[in-house]
Residue frames relative to the residue before (quaternion, step in Angstrom):
aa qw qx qy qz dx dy dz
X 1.0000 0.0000 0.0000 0.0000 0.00 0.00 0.00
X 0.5831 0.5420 -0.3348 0.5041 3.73 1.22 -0.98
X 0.5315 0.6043 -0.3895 0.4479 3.46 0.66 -1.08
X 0.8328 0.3267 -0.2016 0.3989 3.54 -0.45 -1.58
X 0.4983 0.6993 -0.3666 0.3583 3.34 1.09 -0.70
X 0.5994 0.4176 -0.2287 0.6435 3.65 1.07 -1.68
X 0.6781 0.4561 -0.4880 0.3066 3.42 -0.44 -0.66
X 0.5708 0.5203 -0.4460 0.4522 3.60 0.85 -1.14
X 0.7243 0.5438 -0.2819 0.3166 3.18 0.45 -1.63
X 0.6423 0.4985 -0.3302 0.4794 3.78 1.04 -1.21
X 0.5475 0.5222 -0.3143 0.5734 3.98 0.68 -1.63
X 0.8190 0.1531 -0.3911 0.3909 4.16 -0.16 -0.46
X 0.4287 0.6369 -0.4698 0.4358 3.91 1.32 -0.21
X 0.6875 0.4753 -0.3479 0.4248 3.64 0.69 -1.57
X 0.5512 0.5810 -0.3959 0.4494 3.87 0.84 -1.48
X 0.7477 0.4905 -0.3449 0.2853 3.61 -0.14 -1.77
X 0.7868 0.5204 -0.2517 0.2162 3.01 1.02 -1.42
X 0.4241 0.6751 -0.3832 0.4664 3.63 1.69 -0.66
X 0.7094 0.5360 -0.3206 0.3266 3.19 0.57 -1.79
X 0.7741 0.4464 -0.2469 0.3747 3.47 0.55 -1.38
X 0.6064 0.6476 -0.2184 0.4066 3.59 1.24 -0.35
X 0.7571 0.1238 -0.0769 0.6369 3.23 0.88 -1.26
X 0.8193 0.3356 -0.2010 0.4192 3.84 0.56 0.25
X 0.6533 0.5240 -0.3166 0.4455 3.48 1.15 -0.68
X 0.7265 0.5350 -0.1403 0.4077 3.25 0.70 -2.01
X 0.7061 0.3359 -0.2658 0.5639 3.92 0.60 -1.04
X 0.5682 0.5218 -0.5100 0.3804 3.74 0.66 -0.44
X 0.7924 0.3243 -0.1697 0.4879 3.37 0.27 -1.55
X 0.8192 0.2626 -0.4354 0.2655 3.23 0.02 -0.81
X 0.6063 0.5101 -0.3103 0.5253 4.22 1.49 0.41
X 0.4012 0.7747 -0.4549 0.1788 3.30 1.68 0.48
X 0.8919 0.0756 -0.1393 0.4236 3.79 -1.45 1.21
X 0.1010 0.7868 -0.4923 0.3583 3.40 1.63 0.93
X 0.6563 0.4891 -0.2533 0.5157 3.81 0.80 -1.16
X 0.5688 0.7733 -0.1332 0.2464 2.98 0.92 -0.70
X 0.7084 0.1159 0.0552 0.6941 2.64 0.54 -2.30
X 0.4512 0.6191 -0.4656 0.4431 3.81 0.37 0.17
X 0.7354 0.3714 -0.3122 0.4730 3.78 0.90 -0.99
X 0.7419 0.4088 -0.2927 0.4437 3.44 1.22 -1.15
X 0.6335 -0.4522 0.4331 0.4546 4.27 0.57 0.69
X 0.6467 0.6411 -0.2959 0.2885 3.68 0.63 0.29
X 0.1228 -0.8850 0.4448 -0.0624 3.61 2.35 1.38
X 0.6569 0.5715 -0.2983 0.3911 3.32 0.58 -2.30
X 0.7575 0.4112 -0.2578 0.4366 3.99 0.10 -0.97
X 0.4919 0.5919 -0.4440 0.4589 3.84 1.07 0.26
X 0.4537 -0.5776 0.6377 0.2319 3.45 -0.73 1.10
X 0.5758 -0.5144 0.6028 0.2010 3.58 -2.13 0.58
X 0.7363 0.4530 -0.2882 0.4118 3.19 1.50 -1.02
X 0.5229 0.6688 -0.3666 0.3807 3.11 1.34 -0.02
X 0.6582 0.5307 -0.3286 0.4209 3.39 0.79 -0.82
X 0.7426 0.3520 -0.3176 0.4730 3.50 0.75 -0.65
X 0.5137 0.5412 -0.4414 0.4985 3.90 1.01 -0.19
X 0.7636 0.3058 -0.3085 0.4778 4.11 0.54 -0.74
X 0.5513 0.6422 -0.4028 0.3485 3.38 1.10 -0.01
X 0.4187 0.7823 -0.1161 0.4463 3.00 1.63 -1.76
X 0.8052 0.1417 0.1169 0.5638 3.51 0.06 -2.00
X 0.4806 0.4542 -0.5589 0.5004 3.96 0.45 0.91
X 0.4879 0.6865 -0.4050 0.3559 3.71 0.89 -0.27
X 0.7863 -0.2826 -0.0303 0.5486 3.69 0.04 1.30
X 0.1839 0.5404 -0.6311 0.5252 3.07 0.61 1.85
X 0.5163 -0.8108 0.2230 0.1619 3.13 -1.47 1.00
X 0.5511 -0.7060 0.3374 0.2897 3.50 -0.42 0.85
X 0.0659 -0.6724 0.6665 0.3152 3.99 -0.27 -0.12
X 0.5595 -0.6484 0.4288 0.2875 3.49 -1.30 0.80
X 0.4379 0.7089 -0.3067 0.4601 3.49 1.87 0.09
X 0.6222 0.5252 -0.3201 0.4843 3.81 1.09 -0.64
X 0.5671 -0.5299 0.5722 0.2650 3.11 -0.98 1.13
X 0.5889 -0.6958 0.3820 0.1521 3.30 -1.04 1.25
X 0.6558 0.4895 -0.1824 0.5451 3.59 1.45 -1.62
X 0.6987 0.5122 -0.3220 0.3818 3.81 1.23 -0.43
X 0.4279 0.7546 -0.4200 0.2668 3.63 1.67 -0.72
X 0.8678 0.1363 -0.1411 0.4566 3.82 -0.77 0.86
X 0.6973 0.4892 -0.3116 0.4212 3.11 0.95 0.18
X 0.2277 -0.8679 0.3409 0.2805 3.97 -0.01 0.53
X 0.2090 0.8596 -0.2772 0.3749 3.20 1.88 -0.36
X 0.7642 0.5332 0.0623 0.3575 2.52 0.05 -2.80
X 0.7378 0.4726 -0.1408 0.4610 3.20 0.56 -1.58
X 0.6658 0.5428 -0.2111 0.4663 3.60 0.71 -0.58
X 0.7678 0.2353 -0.3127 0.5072 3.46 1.42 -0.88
X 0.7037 0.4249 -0.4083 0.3970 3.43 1.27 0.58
X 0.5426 -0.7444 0.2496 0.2986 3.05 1.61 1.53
X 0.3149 0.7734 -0.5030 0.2231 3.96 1.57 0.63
X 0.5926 -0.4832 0.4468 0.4645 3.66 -1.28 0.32
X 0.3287 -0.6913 0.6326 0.1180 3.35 -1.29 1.27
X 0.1409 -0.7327 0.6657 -0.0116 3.96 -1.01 0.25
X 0.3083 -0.7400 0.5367 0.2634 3.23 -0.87 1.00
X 0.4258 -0.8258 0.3515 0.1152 3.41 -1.27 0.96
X 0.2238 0.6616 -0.6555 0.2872 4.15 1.65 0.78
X 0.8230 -0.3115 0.4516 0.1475 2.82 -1.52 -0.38
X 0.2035 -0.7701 0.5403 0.2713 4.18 0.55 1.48
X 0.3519 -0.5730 0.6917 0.2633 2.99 -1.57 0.79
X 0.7916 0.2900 -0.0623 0.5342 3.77 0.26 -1.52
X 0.3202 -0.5979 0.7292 0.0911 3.35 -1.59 0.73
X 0.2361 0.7065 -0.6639 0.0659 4.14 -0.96 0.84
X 0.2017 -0.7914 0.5673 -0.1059 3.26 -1.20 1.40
X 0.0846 0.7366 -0.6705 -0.0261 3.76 0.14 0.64
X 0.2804 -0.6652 0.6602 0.2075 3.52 -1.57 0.95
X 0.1066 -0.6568 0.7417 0.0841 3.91 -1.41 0.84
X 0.6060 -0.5618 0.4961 0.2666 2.57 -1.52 1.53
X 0.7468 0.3998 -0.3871 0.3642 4.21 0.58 -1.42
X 0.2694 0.7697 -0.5116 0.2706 4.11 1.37 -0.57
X 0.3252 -0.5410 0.7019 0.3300 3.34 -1.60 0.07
X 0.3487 -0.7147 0.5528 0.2491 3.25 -1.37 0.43
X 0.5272 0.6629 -0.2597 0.4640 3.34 1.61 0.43
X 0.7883 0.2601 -0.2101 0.5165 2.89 1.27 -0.78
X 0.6752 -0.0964 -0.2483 0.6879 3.59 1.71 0.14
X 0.4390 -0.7490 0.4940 0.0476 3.08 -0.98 1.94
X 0.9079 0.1760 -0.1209 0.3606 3.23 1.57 -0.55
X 0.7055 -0.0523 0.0241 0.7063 3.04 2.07 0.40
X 0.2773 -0.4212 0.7441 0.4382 3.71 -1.25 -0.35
X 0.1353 -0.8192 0.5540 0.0606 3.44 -1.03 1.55
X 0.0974 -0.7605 0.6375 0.0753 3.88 -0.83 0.36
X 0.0800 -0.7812 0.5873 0.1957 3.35 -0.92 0.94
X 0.4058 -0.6430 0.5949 0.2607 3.95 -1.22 0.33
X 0.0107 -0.8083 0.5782 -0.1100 3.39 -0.73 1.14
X 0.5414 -0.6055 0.2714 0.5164 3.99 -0.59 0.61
X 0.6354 0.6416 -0.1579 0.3997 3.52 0.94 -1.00
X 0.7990 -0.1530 0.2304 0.5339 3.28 1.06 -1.21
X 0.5422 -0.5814 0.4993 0.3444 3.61 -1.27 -1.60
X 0.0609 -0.8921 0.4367 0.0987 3.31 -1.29 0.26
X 0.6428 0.5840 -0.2646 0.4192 3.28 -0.23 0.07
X 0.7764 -0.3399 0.1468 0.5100 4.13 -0.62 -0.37
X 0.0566 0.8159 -0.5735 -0.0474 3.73 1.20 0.54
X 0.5613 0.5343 -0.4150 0.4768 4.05 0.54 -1.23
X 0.7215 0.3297 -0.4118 0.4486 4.13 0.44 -0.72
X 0.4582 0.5963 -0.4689 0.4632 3.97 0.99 -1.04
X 0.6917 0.4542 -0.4015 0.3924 3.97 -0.01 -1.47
X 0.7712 0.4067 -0.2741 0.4060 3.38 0.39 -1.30
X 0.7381 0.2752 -0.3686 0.4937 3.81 0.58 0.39
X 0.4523 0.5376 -0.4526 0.5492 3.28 1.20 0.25
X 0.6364 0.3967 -0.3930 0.5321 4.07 0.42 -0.54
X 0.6358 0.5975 -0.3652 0.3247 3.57 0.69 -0.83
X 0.6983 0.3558 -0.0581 0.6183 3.30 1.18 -0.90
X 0.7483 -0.4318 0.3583 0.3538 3.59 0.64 0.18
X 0.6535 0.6263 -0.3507 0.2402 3.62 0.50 -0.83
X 0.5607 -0.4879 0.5955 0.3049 3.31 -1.47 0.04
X 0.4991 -0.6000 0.5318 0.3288 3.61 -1.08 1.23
X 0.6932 -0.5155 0.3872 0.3222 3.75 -1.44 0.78
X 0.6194 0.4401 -0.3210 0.5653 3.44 1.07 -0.79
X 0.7348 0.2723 -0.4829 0.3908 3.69 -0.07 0.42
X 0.0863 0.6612 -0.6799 0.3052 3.75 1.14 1.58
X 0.8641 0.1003 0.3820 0.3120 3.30 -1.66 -0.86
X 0.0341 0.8323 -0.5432 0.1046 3.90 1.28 0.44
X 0.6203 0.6059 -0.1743 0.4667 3.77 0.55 -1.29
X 0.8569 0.2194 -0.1292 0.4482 3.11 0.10 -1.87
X 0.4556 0.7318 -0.3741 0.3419 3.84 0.96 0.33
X 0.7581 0.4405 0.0012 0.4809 2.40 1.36 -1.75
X 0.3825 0.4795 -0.4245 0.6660 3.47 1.70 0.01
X 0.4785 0.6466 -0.5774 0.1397 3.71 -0.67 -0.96
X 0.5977 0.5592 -0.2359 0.5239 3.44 0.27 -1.50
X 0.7466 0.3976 -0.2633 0.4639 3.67 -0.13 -1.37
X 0.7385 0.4787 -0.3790 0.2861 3.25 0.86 -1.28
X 0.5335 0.5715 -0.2768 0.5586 3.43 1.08 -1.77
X 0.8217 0.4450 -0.3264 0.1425 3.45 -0.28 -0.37
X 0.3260 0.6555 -0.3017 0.6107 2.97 2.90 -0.38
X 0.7910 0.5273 -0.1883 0.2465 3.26 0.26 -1.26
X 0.5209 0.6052 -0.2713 0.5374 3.26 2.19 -0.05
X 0.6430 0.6097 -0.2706 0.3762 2.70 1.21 -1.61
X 0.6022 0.6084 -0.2974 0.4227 3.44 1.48 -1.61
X 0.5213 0.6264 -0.3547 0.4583 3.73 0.67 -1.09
X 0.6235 0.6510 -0.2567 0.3486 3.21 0.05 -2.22
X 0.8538 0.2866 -0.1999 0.3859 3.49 0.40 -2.06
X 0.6502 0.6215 -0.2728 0.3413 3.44 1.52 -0.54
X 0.4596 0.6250 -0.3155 0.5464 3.43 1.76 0.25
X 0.7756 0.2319 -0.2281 0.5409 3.53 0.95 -1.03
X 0.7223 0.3068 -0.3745 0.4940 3.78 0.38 -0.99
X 0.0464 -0.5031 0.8280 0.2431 3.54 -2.18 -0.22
X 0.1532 0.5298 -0.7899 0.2682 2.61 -1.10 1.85
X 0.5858 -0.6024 0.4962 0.2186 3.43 -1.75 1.47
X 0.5101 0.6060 -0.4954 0.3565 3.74 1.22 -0.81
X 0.8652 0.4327 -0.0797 0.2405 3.37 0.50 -1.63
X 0.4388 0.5198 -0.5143 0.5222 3.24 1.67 0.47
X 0.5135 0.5745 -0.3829 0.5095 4.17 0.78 -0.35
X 0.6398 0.5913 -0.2375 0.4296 3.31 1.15 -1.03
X 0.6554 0.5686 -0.1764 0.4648 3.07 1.25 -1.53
X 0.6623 0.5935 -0.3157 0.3308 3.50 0.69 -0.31
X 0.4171 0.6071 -0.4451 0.5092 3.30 1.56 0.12
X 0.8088 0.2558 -0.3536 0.3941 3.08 -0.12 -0.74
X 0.3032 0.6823 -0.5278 0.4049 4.16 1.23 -0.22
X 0.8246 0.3967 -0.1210 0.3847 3.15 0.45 -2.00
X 0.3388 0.8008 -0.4255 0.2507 3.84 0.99 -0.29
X 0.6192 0.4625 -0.4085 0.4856 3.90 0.66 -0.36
X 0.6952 0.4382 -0.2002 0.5335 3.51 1.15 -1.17
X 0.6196 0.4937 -0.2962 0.5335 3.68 0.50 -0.28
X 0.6202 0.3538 -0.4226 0.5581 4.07 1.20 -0.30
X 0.6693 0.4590 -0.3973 0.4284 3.87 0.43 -1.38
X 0.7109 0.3663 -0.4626 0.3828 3.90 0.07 -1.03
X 0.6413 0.3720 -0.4135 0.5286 4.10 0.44 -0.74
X 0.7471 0.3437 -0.3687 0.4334 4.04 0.25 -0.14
X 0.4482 0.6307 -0.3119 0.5514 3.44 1.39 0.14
X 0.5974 0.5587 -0.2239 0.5299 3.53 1.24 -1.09
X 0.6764 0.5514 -0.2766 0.4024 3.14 0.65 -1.61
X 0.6225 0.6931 -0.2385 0.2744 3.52 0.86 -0.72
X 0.6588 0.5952 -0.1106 0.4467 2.32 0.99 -2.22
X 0.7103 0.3643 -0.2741 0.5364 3.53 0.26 -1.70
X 0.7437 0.2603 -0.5478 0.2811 3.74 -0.32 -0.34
X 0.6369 0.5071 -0.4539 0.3621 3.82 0.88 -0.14
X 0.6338 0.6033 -0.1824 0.4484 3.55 1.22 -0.14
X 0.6805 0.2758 -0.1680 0.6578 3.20 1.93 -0.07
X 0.1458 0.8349 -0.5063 0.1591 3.59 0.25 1.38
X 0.2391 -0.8888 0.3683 0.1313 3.25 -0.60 0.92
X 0.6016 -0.5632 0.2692 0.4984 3.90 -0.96 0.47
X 0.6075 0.5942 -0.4240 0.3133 3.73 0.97 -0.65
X 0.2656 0.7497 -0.5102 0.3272 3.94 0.84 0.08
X 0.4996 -0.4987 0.6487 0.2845 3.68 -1.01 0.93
X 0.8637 -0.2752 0.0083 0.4222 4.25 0.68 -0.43
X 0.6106 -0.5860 0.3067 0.4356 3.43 -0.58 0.56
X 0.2978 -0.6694 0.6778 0.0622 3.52 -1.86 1.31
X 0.0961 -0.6639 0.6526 0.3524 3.62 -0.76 0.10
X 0.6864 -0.5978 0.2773 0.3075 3.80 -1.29 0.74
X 0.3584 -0.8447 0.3775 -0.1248 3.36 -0.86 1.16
X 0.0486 -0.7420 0.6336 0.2136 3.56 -0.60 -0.23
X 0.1958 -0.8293 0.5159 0.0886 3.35 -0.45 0.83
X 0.6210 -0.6911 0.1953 0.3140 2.98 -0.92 1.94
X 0.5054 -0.7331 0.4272 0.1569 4.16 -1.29 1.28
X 0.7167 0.0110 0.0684 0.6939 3.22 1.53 -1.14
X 0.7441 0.5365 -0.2939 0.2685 2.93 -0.79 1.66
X 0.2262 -0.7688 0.3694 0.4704 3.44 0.10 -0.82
X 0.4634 -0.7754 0.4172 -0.0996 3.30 -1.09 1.37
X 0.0328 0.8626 -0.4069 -0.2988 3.53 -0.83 -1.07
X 0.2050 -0.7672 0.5938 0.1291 3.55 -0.16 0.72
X 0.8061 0.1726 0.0194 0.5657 4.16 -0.42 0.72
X 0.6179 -0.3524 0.4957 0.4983 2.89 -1.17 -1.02
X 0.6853 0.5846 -0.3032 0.3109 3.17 0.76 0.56
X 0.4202 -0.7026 0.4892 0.3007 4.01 -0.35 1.48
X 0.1117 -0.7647 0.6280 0.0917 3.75 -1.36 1.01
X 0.2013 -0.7554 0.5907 0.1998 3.40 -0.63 0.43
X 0.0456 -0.6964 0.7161 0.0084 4.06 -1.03 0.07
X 0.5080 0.4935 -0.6526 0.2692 3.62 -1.37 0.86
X 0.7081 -0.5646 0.4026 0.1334 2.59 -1.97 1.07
X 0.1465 -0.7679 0.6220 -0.0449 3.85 -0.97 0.71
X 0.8977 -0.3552 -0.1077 0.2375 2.66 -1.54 0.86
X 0.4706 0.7095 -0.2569 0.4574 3.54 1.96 -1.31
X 0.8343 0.4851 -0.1095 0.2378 3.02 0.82 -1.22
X 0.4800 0.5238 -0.2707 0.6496 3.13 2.13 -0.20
X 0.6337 0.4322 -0.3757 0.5200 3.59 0.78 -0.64
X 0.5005 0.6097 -0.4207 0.4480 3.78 0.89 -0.60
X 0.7081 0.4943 -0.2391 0.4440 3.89 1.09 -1.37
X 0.5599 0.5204 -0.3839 0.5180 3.47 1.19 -1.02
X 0.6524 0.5459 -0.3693 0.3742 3.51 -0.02 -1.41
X 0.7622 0.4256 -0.2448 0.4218 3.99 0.82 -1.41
X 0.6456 0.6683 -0.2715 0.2507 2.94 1.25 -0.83
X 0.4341 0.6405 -0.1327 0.6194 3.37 2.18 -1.80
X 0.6493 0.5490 -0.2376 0.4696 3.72 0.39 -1.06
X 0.6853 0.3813 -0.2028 0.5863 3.55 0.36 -0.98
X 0.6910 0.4518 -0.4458 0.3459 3.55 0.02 -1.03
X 0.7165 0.4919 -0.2881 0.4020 3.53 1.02 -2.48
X 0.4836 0.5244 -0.4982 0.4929 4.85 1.27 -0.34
X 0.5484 0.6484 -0.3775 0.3693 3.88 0.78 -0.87
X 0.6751 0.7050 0.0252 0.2157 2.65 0.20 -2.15
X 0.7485 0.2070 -0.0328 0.6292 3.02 0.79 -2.06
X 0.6254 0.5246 -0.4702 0.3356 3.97 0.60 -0.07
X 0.5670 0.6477 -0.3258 0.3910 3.20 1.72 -0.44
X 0.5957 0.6173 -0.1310 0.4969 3.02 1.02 -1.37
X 0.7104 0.3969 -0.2220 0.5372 3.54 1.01 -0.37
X 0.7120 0.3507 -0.3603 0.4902 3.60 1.14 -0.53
X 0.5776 0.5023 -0.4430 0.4667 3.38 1.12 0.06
X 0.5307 0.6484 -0.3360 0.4301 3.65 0.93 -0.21
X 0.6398 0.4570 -0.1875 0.5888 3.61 1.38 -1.54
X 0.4696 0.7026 -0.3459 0.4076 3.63 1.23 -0.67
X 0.7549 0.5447 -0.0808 0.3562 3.02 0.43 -2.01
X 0.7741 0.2582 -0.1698 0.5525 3.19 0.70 -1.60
């Protein structure tokens, strides 16, 4: 019974610990940096911020558009006014090939990554072929649920946290959120899709009829090739469910050996 007991306890320690690393810490502690960085509002960045987005821009992706001396540095980047990207962990990978693109400078798309918090990657090029076709700029995804992230990811520790110390039946039910977390990003990024192909506008260069543009895979929107696959966030998203499932296992065991016993 001791046995399974730790295991729950290791399996949710091992979960918690991904979570808080690649998703908790850079969410919160780099929250609305994009933000206040676009609206003239430096002064209201925390100190601690600069070294947390520095920290987590470290092999994150460059756009060949950033000034070279500014790359990893948020400071820098800010006084050379360069597109900023939040820096958790990309869940989704999206790649649209243009025919006018170099194929040098993106060999495999204008990329954008999807991230709980936000985006990354050439969003300023995404907008401009999104207007081109009609779309809604990237920032009018999920506005709300972005801006919840932080709060959310940060319950979901808290949940962990209590499932290490208490055994309570409430909080294995509880525990299934985060089980369910791979599925709970694709169906709300699945949404995201849907509603921007479903909300074309007259200003398009020419007329779309409404769409869902393709979730997993590669696709086409125009005359343009789309790519769609999951990245790195998104394995950690499995690791996180996986630990999760094992530590609900684990501790029900540990409990039927307990009823066993007595």
């Amino acid at each position: 019974m001791k046995s399974s007991m730790m295991k729950a306890r290791i399996f949710t320690l091992i979960a918690l610990g991904i979570l808080l690393y690649w998703f908790v810490i850079p969410a919160v502690f780099t929250h609305d940096v994009v933000e206040l960085a676009k609206e003239g509002k430096v002064k209201d960045i925390p100190a601690i911020s600069y070294k947390v987005w520095d920290y987590y821009a470290k092999g994150q992706y460059v756009s060949p558009n950033t000034p070279k001396d500014a790359v990893g540095s948020l400071k820098k980047m800010i006084d050379e006014d360069a597109e900023l990207s939040v820096v958790s962990a990309p869940i989704w990978y999206v790649a649209l090939e243009a025919p006018n693109y170099p194929k040098e400078a993106f060999p495999n798309g204008i990329p954008v990554y999807y991230h709980f918090d936000g985006f990354s990657g050439d969003v300023h090029e995404m907008n401009t072929i999104n207007h081109f076709i009609g779309m809604d700029p990237m920032e009018r995804g999920a506005p709300y649920l972005r801006a919840l992230a932080p709060y959310a990811l940060v319950g979901l520790a808290v949940l962990m946290v209590l499932y290490i110390l208490y055994d309570a039946k409430i909080l294995d039910y509880l525990m299934w959120i985060p089980v369910f977390l791979p599925l709970i990003f694709i169906g709300f990024y699945s949404y995201w899709l849907y509603w921007f192909g479903h909300h074309m506008h007259a200003w398009g260069a020419f007329k779309i009829k409404p769409f869902t543009p393709t979730v997993f895979g590669d696709g086409k929107v125009a005359q343009f090739t789309t790519h769609s696959y999951p990245t790195t966030g998104f394995w950690l998203l499995l690791a996180i469910s996986f630990f999760s499932l094992l530590a609900i296992i684990s501790k029900r065991k540990a409990r039927k050996l307990q009823a066993q016993a007595s």
